[in-house]
N, C-alpha and C positions, 0 to 999 in steps of 0.2 A: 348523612345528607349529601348527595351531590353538587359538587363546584361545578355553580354556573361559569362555560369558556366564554369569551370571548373570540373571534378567530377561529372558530372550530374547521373551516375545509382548509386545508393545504398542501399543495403539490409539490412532492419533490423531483427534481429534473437527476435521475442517475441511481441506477439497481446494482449498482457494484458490492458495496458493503456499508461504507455511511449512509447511503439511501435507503435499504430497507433497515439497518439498525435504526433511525430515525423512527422511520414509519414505526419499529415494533414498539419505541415508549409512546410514540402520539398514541396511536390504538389504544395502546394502556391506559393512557390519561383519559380519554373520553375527546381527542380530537379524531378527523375524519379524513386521515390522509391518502394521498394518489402519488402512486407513482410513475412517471413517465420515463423510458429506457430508449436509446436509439436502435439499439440491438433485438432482433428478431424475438430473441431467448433470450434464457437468463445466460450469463459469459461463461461457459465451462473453463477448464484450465487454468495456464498459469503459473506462476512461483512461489516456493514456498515464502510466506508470510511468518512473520513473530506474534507474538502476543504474549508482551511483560506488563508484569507491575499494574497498577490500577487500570490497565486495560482488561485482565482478569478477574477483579473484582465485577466490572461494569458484565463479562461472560456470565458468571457466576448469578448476579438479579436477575438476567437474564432466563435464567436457568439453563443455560446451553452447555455448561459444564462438562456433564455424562458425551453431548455430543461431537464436543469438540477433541475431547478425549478420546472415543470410536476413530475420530479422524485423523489424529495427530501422524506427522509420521515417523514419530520412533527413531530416528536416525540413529542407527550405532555408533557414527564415526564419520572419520575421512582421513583423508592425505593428502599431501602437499607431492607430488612425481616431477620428475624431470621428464627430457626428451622422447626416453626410453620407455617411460611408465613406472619406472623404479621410484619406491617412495622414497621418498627425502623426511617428511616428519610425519608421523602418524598420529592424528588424535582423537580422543574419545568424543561423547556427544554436547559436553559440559562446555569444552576448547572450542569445536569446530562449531556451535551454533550461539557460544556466548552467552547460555542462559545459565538463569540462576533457578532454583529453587521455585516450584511455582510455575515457570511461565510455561509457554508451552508452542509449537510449531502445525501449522496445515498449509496442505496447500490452499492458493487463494480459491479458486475454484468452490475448494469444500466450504472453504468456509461463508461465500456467498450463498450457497444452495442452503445449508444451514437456518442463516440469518432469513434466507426469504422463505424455506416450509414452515417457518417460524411465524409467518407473518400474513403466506397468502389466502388464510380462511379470511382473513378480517381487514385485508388492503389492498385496496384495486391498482391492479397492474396494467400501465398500457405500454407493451413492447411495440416494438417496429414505429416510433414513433417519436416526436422531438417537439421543441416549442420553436415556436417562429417568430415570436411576437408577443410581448405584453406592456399592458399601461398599466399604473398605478393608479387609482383616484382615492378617494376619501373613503370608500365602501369598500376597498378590493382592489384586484388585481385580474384584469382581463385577457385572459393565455389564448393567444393561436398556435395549433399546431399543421404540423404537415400533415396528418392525417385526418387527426379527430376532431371535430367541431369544437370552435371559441365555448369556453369556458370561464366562469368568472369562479375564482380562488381567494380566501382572505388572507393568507398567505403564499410564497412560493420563496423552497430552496433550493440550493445547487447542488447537487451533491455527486456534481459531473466530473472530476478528477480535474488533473492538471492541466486538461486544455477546455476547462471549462467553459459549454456554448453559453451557458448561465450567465456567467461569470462576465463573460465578454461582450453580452447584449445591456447590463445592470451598470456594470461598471469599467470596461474598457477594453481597449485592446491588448491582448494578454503580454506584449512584451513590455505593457508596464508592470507588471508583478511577478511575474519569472525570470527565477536568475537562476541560468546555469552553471554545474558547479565545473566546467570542462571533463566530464566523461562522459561515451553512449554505454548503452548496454540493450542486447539483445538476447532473446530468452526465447525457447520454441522445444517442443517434444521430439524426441526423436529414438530408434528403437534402441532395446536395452543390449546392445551388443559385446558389450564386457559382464553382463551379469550380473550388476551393482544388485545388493540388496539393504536398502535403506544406508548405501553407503555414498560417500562424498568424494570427488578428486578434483583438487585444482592445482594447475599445468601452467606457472607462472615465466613470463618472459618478458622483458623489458617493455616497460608503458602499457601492456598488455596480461590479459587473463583469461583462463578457458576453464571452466568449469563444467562441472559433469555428475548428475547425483539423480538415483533413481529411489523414489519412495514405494514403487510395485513394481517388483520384475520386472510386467510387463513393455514398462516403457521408461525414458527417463527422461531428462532435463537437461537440456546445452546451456550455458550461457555464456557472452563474449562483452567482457568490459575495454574498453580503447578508449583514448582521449578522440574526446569531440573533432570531426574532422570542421575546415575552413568552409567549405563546402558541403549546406545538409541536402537531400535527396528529400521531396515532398512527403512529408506524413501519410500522405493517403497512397505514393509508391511504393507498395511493397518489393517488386520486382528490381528499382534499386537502391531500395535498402539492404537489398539480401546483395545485392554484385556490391554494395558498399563493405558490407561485411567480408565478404568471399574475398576481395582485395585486401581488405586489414588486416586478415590475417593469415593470404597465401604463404606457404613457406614453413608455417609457424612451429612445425610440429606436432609430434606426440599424435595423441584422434583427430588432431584438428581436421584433418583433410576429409575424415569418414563423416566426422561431424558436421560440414559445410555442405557435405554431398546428399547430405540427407535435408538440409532446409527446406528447400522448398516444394519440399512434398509434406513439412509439417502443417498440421492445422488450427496451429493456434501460435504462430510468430508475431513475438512482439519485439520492437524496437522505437526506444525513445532515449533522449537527454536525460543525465541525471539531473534534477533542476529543483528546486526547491522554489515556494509562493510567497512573497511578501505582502501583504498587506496593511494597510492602518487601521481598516477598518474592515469587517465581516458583514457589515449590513447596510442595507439602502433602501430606506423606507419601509414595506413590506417586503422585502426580500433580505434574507442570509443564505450568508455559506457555509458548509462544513465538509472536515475531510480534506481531503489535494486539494480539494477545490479554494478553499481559506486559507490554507497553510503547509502545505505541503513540506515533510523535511528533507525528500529527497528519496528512492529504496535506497541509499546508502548507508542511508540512520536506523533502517528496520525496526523503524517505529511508526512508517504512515498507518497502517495497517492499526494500530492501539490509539492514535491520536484521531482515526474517524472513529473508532467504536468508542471513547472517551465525547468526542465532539457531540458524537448524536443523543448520548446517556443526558449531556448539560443543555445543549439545547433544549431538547424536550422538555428536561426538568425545571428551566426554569419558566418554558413557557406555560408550564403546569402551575409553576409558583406564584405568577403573575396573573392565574387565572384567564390568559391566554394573549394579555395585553402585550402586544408584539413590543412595543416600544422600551418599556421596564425589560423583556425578556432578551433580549437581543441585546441589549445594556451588559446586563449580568452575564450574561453568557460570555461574553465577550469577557470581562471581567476576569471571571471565574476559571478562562481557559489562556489568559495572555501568559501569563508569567512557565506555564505547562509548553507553551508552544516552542516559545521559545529557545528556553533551554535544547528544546529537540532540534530546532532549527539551527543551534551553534553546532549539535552532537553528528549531524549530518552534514557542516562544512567540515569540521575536525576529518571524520572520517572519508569526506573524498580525498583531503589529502594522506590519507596514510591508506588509501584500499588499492592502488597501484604501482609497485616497487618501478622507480625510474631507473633502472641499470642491475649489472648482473650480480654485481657485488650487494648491493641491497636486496634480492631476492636471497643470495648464501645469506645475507644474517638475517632474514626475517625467518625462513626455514630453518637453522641454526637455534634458533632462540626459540621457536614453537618444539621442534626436536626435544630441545631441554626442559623447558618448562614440564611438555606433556611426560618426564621418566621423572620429577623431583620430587623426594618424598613429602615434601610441604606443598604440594601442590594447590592447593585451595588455596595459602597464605600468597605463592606467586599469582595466583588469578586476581586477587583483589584489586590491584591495580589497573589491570584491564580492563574489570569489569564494575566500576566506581563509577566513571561517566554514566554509562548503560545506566543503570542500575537508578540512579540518580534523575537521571533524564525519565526514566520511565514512570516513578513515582513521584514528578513533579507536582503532585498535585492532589488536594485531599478531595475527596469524592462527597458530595453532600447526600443525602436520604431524604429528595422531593418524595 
């Protein structure tokens, strides 16, 4: 017999990965969702993502498994170099990405394309396109967009990331729920000129971090972590974000220079705050969030990525289990996912303080100590300790079977 919904249209605001994972359980359930994206396309590119612990289970229902696996990228390894490029600590794929058993790495990219040919026979996509406007009443929720004609929706969610427009039309402006942890970091493509293959370097300097890691030949990956400058450069300035950059870390050594000279010719540079989302609450009448958008733990915790594909798996489910009654569903969800968030939310302060060595002698023993670790015959028994939070934070939470 079919379960009569309740609620059945609802739009979510954001195509990145909790918005079409969303969409792919509505669809499932027998609701009728839409998605609206500001982006022309879907977002190619990007940094490698994680995906542990019951974020692989929710793959898994999924059935994305086989494809996530096609995509992964394998990483052999990496090193920790000095000035020269000379490695200082070498470690395999266990050390340098922290995973356990199970979990598994894509870029983000892939794994958006993934979740949405997953999704787009049986869920309407409106790219190039944003919401401008909506009211709540007793029947619904009435969207204007910049493009598309007002639409009336029984639901609508956010699933717009950490400067979510959702987010900030429903419930406020965003420097009340974002808290910076004090670092930036920028991330852009640029070409594979050391010939990394599926290999990892990070080129550490006081307060400062340059990384470098390519998953195809063809191309690889910069990224530059700095404490938060006094002064930020407008979001939507790229050009001095990039002279922001270029200045943090003239001088700095090692690729840094080849690496800088090639920004702005990359085509997919991203730079933002490492910042994590506070919220009390996820919902406002017909509207929730999920994803950065609700709770963001920071990419320091490298677990946003699992906490929106966890978010959208409970969402959905329980507003399946409710039979579509937003109120009861939104309850539980909520519920269901505080005690999970959490946890991630400490594991992404912990580690912004420990992901930038402040002086030079704390870079010798952090390289030092990864050195060692990665030759000791008990190797597994020394990881443990590193990787107990992780581990821990990941499977916060038992997964129900809506």
């Amino acid at each position: 017999m079919t379960q009569h919904l309740a609620n059945k249209t609802v739009l979510i605001s954001g195509a990145s990965v909790a918005g079409p994972a969303l969409a792919y359980w509505l669809h499932r359930y027998g609701f009728t969702p839409t998605v609206v994206e500001l982006a022309p396309a879907l977002r190619e590119g990007g940094y490698k993502v994680d995906l542990r612990g019951v974020a692989m289970d929710v793959v898994d229902r999924m059935g994305l498994t086989p494809a996530i696996t096609r995509h992964s990228t394998q990483m052999r390894g990496g090193a920790w170099v000095d000035e020269t490029g000379k490695p200082l600590a070498t470690l395999g794929p266990d050390l340098i990405g922290l995973r356990s058993p199970g979990d598994d790495e894509v870029l983000r990219g892939d794994l958006a394309r993934i979740v949405y040919d997953a999704t787009k026979q049986g869920v309407e996509y409106l790219f190039g396109d944003s919401i401008t406007g909506l009211t709540q009443s007793h029947d619904g929720v009435m969207v204007t967009f910049e493009r598309s004609a007002p639409r009336m929706f029984d639901l609508v969610i956010g699933a717009d990331g950490l400067h979510s427009n959702l987010r900030a039309r429903v419930f406020g402006d965003e420097a009340k729920f974002v808290r910076p942890l004090g670092m930036h970091a920028c991330v852009f493509t640029v070409p594979n000129h050391l010939g990394l293959d599926r290999w990892e370097l990070i080129y550490p300097t006081p307060s400062r971090v340059v990384n470098l890691y390519s998953t195809r030949q063809s191309a690889a990956k910069a990224q530059f972590i700095f404490p938060s400058p006094a002064v930020l450069p407008d979001r939507r300035d790229v050009v001095a974000q990039q002279r922001l950059v270029a200045e943090t870390f003239a001088g700095a050594g090692w690729e840094s220079a080849t690496l800088l000279a090639a920004m702005p010719h990359s085509p997919d540079f991203y730079f933002d705050s490492a910042s994590q989302v506070h919220l009390d609450r996820w919902s406002a009448g017909r509207v929730a969030l999920v994803g950065d958008a609700a709770h963001s733990p920071s990419p320091l915790s490298g677990q946003g990525t699992s906490l929106a594909l966890v978010g959208a798996y409970v969402l959905a489910g329980e507003l399946k289990a409710a039979g579509g009654d937003h109120r009861v569903a939104f309850a539980r969800y909520q519920e269901e996912m505080r005690g999970y968030v959490d946890v991630n939310l400490s594991l992404g302060e912990s580690n912004a303080k420990q992901m930038v060595a402040g002086s030079t002698r704390q870079i010798r023993m952090q390289t030092t100590m990864m050195r060692l670790v990665s030759h000791l015959p008990w190797k597994d028994l020394a990881l443990r300790p590193i990787l107990k939070p992780l581990n821990a934070a990941a499977n916060a939470i038992t997964l129900k079977n809506y």
